[in-house]
N, CA, C and O atoms as a CHARMM CRD file, in Angstrom:
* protein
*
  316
    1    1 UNK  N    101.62400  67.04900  94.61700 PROA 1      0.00000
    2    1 UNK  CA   102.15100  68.40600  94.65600 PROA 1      0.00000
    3    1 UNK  C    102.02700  68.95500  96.07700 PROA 1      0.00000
    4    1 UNK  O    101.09900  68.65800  96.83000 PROA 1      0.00000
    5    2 UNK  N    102.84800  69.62800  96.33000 PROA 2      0.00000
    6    2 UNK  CA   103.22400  70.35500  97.68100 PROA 2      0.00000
    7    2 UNK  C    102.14000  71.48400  97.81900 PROA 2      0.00000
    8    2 UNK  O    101.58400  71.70600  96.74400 PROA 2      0.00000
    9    3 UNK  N    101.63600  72.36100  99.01200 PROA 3      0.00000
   10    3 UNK  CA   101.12000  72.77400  98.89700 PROA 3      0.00000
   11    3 UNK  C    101.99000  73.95300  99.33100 PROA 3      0.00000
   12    3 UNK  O    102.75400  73.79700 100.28300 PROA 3      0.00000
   13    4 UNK  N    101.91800  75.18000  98.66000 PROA 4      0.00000
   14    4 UNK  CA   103.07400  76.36400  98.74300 PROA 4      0.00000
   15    4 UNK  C    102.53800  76.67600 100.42800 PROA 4      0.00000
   16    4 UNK  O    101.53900  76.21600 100.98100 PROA 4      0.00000
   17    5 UNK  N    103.52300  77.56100 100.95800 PROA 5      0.00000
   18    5 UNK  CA   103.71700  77.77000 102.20500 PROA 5      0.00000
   19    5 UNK  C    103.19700  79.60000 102.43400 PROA 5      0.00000
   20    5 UNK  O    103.59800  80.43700 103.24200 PROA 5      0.00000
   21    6 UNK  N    102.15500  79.68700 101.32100 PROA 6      0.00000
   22    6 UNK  CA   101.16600  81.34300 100.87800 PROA 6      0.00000
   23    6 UNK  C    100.65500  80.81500 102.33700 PROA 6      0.00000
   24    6 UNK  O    100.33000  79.69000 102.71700 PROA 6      0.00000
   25    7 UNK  N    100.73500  82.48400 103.21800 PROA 7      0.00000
   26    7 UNK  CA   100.05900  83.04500 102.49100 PROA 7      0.00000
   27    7 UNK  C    100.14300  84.78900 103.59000 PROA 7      0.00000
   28    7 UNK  O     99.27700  85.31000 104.29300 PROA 7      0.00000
   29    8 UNK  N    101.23700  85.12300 103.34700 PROA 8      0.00000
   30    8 UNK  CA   101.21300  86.69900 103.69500 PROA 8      0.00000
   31    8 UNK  C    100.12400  87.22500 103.18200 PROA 8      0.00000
   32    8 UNK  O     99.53900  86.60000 102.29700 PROA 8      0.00000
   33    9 UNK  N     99.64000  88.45300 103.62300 PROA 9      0.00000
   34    9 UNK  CA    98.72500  89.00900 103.22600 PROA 9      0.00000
   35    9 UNK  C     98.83200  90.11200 101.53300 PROA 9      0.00000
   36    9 UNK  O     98.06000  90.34000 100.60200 PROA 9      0.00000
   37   10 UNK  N    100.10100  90.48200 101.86700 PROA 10     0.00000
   38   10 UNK  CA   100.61700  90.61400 100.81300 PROA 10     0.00000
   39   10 UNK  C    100.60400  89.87300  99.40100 PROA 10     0.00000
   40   10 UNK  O     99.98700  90.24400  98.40300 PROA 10     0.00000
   41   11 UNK  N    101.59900  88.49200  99.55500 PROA 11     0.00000
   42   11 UNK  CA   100.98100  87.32700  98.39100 PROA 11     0.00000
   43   11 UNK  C     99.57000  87.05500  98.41400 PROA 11     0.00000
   44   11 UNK  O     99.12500  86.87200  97.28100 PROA 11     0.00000
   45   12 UNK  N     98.73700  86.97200  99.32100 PROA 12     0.00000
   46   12 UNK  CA    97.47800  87.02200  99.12500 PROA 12     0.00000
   47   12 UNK  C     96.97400  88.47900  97.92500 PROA 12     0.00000
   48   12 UNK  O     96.61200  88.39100  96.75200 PROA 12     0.00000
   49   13 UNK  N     97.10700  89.47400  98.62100 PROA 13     0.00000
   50   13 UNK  CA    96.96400  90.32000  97.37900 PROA 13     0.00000
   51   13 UNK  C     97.73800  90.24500  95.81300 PROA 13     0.00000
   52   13 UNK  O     97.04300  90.38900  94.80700 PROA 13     0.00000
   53   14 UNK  N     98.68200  90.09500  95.74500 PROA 14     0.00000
   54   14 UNK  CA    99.25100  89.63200  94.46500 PROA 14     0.00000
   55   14 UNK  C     98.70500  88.94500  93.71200 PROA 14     0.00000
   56   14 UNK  O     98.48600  89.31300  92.55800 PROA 14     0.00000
   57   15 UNK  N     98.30400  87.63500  94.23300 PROA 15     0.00000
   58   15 UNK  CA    97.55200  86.69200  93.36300 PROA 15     0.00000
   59   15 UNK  C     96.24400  87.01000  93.24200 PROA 15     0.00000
   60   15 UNK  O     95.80600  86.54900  92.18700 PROA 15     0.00000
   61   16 UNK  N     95.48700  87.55800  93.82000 PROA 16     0.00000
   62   16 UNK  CA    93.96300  88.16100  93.69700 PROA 16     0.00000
   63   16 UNK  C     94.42400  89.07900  92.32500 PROA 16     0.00000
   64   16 UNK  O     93.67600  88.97400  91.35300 PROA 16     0.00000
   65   17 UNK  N     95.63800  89.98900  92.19500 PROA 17     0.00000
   66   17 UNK  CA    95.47200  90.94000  91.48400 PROA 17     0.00000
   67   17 UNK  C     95.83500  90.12900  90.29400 PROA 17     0.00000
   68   17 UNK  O     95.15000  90.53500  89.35500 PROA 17     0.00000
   69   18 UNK  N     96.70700  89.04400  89.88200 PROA 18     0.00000
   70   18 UNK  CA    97.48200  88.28500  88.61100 PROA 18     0.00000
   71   18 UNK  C     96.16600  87.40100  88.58400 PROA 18     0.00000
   72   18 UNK  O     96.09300  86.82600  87.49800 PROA 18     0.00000
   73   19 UNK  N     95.20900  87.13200  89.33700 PROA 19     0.00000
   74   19 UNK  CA    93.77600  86.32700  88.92600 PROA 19     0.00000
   75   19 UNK  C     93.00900  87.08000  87.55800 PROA 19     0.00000
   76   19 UNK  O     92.62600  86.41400  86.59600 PROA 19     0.00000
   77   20 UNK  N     92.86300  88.49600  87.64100 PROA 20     0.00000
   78   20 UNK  CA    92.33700  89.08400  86.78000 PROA 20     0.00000
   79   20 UNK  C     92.81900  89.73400  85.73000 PROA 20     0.00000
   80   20 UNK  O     92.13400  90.47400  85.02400 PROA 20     0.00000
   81   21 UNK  N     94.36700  89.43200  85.51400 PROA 21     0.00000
   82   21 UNK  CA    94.80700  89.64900  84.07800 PROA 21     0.00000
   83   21 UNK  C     95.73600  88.65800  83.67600 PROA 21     0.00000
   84   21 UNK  O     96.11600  87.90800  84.57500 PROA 21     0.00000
   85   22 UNK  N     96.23900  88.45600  82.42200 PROA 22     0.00000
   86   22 UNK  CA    96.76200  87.61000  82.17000 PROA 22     0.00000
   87   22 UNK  C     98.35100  87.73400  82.54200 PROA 22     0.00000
   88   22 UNK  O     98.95900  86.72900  82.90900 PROA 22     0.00000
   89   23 UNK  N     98.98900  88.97600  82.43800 PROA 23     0.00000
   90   23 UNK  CA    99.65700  89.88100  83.28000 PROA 23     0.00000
   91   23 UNK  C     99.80400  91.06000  83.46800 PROA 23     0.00000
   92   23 UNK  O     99.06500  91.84400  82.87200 PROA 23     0.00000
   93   24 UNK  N    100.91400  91.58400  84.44900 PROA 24     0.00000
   94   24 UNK  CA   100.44900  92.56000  85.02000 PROA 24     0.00000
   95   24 UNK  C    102.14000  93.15300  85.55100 PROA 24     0.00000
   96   24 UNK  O    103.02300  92.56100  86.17200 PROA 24     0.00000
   97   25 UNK  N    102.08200  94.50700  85.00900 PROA 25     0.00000
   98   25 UNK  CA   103.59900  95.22400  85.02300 PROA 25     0.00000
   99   25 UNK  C    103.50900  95.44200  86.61100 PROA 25     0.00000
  100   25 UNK  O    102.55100  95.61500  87.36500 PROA 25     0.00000
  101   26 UNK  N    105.19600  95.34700  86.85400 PROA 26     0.00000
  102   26 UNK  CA   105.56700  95.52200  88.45700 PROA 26     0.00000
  103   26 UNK  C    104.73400  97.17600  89.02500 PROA 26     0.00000
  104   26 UNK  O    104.79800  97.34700  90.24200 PROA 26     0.00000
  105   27 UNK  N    104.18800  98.02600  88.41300 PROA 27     0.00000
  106   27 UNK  CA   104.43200  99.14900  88.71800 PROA 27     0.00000
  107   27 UNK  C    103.01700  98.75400  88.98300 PROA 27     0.00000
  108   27 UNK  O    102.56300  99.05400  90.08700 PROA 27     0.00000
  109   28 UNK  N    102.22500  98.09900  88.09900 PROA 28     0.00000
  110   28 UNK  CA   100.48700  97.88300  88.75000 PROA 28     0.00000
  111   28 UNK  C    100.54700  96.73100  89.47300 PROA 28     0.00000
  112   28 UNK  O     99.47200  96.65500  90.06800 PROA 28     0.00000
  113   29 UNK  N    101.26200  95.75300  89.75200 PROA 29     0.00000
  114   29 UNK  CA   101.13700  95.25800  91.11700 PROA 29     0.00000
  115   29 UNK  C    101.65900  95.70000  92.56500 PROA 29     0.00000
  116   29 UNK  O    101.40500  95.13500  93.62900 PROA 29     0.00000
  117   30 UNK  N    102.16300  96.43100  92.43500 PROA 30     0.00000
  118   30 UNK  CA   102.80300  96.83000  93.38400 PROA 30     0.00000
  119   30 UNK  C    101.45800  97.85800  94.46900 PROA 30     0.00000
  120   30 UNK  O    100.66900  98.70400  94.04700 PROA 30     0.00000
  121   31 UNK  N    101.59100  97.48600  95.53700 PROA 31     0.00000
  122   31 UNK  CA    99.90300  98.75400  96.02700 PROA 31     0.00000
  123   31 UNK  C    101.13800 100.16200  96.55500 PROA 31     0.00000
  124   31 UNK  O    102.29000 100.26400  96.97700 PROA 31     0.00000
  125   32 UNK  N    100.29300 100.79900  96.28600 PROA 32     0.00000
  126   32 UNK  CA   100.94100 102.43600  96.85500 PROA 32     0.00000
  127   32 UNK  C    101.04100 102.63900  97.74100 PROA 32     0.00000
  128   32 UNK  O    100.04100 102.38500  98.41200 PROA 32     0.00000
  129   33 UNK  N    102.32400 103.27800  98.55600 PROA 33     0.00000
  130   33 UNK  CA   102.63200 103.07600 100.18700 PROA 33     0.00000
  131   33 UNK  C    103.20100 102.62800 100.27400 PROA 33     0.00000
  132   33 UNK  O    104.12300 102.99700 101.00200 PROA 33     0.00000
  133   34 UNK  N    103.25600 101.32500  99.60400 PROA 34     0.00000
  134   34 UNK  CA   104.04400  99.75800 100.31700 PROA 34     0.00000
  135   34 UNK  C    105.22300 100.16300  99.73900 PROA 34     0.00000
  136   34 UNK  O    105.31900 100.99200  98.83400 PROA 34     0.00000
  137   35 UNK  N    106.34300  99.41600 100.40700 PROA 35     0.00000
  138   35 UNK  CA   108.08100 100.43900 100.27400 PROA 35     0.00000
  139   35 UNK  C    108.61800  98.94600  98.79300 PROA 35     0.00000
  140   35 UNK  O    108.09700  97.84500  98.61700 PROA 35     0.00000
  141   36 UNK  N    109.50400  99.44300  98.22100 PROA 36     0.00000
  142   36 UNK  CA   109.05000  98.11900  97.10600 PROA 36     0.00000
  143   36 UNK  C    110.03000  97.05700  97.38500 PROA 36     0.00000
  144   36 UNK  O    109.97000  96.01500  96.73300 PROA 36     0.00000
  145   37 UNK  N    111.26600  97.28400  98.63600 PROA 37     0.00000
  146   37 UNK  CA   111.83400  96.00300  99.21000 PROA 37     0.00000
  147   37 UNK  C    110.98100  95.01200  99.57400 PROA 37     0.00000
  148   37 UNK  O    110.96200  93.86500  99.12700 PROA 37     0.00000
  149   38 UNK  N    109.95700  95.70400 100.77400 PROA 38     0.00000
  150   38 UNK  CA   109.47100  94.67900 101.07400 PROA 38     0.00000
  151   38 UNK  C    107.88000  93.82500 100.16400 PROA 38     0.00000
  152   38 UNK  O    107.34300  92.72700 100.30800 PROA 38     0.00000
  153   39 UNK  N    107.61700  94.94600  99.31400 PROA 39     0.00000
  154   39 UNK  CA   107.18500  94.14100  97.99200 PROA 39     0.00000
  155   39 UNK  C    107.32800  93.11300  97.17500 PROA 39     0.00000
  156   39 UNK  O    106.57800  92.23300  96.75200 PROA 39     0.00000
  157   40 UNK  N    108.96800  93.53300  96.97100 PROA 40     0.00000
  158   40 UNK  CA   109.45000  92.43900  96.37000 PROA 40     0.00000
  159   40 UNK  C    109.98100  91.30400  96.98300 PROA 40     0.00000
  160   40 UNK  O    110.31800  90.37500  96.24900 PROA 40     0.00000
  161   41 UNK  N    110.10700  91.21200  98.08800 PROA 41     0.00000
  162   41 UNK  CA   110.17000  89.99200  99.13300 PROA 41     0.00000
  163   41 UNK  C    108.81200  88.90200  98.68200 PROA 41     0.00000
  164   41 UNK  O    108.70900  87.82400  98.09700 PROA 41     0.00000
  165   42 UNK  N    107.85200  89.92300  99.35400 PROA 42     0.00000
  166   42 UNK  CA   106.94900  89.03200  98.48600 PROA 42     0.00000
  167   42 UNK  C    106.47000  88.58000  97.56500 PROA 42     0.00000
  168   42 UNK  O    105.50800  87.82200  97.44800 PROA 42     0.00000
  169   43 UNK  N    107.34000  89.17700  96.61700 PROA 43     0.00000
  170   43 UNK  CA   107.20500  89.01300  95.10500 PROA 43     0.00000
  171   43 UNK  C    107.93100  87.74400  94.58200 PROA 43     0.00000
  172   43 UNK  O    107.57100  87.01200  93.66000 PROA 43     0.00000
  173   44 UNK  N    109.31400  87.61600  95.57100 PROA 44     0.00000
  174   44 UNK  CA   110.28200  86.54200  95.01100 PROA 44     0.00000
  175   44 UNK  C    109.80000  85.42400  95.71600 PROA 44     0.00000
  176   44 UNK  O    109.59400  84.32900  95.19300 PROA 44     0.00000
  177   45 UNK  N    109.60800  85.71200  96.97100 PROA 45     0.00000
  178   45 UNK  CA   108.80600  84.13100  97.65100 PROA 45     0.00000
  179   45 UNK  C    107.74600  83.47500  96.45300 PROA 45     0.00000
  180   45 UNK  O    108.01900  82.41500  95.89000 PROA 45     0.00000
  181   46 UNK  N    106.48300  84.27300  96.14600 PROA 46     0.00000
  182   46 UNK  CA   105.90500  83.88700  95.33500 PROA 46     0.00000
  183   46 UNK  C    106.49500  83.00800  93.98900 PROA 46     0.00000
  184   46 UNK  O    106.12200  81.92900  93.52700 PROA 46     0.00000
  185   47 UNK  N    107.52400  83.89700  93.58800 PROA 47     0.00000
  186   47 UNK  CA   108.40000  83.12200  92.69800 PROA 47     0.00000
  187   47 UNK  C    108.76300  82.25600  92.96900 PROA 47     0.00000
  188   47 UNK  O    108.47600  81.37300  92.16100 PROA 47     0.00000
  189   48 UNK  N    109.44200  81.87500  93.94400 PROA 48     0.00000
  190   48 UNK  CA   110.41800  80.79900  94.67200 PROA 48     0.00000
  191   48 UNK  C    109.62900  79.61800  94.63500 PROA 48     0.00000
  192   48 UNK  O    110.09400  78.52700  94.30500 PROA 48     0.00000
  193   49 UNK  N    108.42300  79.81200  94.97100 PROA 49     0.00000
  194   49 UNK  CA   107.21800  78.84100  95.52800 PROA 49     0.00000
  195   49 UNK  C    106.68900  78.10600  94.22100 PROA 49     0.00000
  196   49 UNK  O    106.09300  77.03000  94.25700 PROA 49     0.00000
  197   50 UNK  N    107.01600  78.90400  92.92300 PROA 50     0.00000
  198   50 UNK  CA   106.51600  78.73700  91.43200 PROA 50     0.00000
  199   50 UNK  C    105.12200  78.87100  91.18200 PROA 50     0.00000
  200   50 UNK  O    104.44800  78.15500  90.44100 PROA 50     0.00000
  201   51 UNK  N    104.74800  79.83200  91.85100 PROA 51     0.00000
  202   51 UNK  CA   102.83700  80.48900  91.91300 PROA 51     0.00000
  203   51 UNK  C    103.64300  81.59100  91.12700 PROA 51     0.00000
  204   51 UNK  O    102.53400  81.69200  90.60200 PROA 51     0.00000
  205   52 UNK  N    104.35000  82.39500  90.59900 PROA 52     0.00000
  206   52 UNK  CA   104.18900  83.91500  89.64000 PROA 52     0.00000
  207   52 UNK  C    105.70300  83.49800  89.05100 PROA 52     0.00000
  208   52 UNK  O    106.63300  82.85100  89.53000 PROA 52     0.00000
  209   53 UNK  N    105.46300  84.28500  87.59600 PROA 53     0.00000
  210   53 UNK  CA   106.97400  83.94600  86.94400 PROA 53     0.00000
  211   53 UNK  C    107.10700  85.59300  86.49500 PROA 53     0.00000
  212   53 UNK  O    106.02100  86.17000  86.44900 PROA 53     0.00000
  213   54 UNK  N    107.76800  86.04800  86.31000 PROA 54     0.00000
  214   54 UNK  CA   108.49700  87.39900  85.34300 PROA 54     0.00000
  215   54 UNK  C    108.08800  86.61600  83.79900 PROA 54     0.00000
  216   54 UNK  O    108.50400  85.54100  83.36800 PROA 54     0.00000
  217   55 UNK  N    107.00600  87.70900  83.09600 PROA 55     0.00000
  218   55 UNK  CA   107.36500  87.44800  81.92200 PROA 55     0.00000
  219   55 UNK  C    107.30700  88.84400  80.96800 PROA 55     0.00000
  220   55 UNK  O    107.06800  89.92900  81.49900 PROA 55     0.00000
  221   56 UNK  N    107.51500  88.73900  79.70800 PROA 56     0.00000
  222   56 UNK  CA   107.86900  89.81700  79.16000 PROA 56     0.00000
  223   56 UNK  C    107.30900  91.24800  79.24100 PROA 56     0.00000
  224   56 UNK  O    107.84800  92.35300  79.31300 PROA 56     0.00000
  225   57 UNK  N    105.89000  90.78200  79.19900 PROA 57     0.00000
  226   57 UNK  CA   105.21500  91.85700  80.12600 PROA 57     0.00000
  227   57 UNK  C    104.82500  92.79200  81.10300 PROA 57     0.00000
  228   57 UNK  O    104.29400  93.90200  81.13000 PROA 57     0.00000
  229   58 UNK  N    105.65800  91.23700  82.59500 PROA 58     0.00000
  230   58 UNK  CA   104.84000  91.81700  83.63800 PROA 58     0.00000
  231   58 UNK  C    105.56800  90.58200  83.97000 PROA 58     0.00000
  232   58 UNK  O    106.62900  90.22400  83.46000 PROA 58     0.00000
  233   59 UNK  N    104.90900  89.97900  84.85600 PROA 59     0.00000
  234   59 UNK  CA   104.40700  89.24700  85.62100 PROA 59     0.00000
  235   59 UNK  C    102.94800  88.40300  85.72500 PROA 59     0.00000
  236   59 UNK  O    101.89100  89.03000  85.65200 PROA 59     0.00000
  237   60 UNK  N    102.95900  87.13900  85.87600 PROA 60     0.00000
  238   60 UNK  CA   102.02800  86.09400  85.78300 PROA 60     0.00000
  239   60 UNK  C    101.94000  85.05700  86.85600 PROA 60     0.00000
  240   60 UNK  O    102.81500  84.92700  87.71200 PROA 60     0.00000
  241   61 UNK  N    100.60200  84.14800  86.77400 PROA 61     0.00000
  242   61 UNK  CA   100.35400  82.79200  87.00000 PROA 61     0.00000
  243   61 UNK  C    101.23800  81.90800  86.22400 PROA 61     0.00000
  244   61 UNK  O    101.36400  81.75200  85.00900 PROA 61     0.00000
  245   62 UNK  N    101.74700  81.43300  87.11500 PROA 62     0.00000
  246   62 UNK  CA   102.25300  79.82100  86.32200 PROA 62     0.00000
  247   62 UNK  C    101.42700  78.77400  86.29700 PROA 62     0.00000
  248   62 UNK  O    100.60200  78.97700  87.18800 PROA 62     0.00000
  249   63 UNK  N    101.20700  77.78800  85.77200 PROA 63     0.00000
  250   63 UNK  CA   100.21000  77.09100  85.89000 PROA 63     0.00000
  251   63 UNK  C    100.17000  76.08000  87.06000 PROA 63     0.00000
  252   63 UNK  O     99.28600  75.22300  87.05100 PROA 63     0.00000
  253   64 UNK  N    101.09800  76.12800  88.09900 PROA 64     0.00000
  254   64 UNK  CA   101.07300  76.13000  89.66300 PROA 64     0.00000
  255   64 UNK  C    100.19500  76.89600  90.05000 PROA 64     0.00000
  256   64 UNK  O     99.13400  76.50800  90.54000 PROA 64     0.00000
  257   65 UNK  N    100.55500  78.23700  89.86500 PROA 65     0.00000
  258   65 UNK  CA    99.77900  78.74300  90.56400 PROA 65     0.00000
  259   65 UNK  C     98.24600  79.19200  90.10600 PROA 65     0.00000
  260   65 UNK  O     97.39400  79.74700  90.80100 PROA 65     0.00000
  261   66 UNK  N     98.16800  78.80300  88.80000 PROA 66     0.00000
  262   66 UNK  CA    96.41300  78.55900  88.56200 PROA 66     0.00000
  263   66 UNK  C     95.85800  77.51500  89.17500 PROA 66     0.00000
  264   66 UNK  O     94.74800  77.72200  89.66400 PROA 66     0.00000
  265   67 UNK  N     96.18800  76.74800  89.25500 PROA 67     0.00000
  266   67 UNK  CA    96.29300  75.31000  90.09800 PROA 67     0.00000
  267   67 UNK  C     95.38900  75.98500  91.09400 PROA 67     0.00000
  268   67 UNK  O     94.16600  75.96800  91.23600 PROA 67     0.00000
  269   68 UNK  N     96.64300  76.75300  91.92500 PROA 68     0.00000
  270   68 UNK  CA    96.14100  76.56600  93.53700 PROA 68     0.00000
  271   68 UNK  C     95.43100  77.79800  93.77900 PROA 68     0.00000
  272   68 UNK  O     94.91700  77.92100  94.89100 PROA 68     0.00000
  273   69 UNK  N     95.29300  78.84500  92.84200 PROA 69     0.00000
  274   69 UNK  CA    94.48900  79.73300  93.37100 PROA 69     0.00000
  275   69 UNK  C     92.86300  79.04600  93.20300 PROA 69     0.00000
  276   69 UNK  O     91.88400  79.15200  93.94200 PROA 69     0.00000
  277   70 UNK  N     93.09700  78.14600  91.61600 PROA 70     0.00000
  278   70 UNK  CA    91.72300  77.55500  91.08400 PROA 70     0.00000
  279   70 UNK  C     91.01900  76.93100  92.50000 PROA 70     0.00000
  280   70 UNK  O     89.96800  77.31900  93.01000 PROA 70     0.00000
  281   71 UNK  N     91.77300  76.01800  92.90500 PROA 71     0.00000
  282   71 UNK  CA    91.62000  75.44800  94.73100 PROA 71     0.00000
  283   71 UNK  C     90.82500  75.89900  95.82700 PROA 71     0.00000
  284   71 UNK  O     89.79400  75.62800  96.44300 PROA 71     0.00000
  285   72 UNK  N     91.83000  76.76300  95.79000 PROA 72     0.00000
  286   72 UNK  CA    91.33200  78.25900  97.17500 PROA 72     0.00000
  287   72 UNK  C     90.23200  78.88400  97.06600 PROA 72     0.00000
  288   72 UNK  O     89.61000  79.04100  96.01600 PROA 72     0.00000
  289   73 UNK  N     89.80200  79.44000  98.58400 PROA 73     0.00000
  290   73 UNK  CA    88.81600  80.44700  98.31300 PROA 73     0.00000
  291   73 UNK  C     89.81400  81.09700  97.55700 PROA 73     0.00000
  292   73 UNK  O     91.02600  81.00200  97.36500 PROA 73     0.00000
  293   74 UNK  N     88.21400  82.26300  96.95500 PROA 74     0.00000
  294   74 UNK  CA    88.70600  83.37100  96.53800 PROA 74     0.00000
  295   74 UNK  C     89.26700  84.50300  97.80400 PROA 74     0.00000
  296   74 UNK  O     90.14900  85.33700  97.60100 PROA 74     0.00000
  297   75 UNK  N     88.69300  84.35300  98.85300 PROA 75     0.00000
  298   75 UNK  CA    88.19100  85.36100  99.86500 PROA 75     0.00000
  299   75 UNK  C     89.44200  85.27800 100.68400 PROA 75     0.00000
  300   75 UNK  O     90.05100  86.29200 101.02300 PROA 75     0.00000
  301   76 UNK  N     89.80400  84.12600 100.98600 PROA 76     0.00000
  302   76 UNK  CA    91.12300  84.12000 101.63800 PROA 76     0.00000
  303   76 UNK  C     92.71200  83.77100 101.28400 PROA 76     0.00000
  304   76 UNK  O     93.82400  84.06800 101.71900 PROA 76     0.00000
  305   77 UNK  N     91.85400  82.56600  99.71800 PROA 77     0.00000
  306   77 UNK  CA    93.15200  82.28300  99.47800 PROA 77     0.00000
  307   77 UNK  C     93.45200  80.84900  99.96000 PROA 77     0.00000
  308   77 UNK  O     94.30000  80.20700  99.34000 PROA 77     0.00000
  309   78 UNK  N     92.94400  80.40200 100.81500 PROA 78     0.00000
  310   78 UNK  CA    93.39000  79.35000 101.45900 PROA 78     0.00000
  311   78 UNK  C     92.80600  78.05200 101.23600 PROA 78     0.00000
  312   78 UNK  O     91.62800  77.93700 101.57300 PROA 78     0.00000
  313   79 UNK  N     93.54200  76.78100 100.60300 PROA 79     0.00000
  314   79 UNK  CA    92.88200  75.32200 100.02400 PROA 79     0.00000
  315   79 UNK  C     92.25300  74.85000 101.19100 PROA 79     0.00000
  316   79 UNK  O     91.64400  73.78000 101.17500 PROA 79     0.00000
């Protein structure tokens, strides 16, 4: 397996936040301030990469991306 090409600081926060629920609606991942274009930039990379999927809920881990967060520090993120 490839190793995804994470890790804006941004996707770094995303996945810290989809670590602690099983999912999680766009409106609570999203941090306040942040404009939600460029949110969702990092939202679809993540997707793209197959670390977070849209699901009925919210938004999730795919089991890629349990994989590689399981890997990583917690602290940075990085395998």
């Amino acid at each position: 397996m490839l190793e995804p090409k994470v890790m804006h600081h941004i996707q770094r926060d995303i996945l810290r936040t989809l670590l602690s629920a099983p999912s999680v609606r766009f409106k609570d991942l999203k941090p306040a301030g942040l404009e939600s274009n460029i949110f969702m930039y990092h939202l679809k990379t993540l997707i793209k990469e197959g670390l977070v999927e849209k699901e009925e809920g919210g938004y999730g881990l795919t089991s890629a991306g349990k994989h590689f967060v399981d890997r990583a520090n917690l602290a940075s993120l990085k395998v």
